[in-house]
C-alpha positions in Angstrom: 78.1 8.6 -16.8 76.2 12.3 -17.5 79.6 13.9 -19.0 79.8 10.9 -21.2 76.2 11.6 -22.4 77.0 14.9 -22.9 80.4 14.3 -24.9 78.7 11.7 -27.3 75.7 14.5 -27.5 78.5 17.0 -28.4 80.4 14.5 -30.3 83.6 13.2 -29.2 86.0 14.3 -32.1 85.4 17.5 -30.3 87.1 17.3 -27.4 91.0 16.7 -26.8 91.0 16.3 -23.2 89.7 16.5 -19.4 91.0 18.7 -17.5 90.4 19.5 -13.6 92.3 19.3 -9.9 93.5 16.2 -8.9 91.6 15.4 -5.6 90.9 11.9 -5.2 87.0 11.6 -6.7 88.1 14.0 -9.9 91.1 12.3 -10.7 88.9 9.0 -10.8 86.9 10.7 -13.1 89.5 12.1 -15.6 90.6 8.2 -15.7 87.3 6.6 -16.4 86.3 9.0 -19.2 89.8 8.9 -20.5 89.2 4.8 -20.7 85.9 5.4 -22.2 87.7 7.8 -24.6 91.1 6.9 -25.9 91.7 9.9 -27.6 91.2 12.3 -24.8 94.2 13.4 -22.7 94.2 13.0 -19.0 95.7 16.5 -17.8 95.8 17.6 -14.2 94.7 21.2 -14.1 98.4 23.0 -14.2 97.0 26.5 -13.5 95.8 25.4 -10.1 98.8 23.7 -9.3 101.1 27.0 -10.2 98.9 28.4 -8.4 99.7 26.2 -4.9 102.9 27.0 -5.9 103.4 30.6 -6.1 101.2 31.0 -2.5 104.1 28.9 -1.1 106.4 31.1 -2.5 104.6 34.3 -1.3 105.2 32.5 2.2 108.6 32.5 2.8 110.2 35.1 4.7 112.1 36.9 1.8 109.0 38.0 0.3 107.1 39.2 3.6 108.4 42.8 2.0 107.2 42.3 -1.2 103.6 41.1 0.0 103.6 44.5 2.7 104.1 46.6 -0.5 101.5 45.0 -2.4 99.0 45.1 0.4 99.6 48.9 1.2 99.6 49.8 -2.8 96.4 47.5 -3.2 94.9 49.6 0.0 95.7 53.0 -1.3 93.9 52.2 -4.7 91.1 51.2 -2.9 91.3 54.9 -0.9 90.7 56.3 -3.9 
């Protein structure tokens, strides 16, 4: 495994964990280097996930104001 190479090149003490989304080929990953690796943390990437989460949000109908707003402010600073 290249990342492996690179870790042992680096030197493992120096990493505390793998991080990255959680489709189905990256979350294989993060296990397999985290069995190689017994000190590393598996961690799903929690920014992308809030992320997910706050477009959701931006979707429901009590924001649709909000999101006008934003768009017409964002527009007008782009006029300028």
């Amino acid at each position: 495994m290249f990342a492996l190479q690179v870790i042992d090149l680096i030197g493992r003490a120096n990493f505390a964990a793998v991080v990255c989304d959680s489709t189905g080929n990256t979350k294989r990953f993060r296990k397999l280097l985290t069995e190689c690796i017994p000190t590393m943390l598996n961690l799903a990437d929690v920014v992308h996930h809030l992320s997910l989460f706050l477009k959701d949000v931006a979707q429901m109908t009590y924001f649709k104001e909000v999101q006008f707003c934003f768009v017409v402010r964002s527009m007008h600073m782009l006029n300028k």
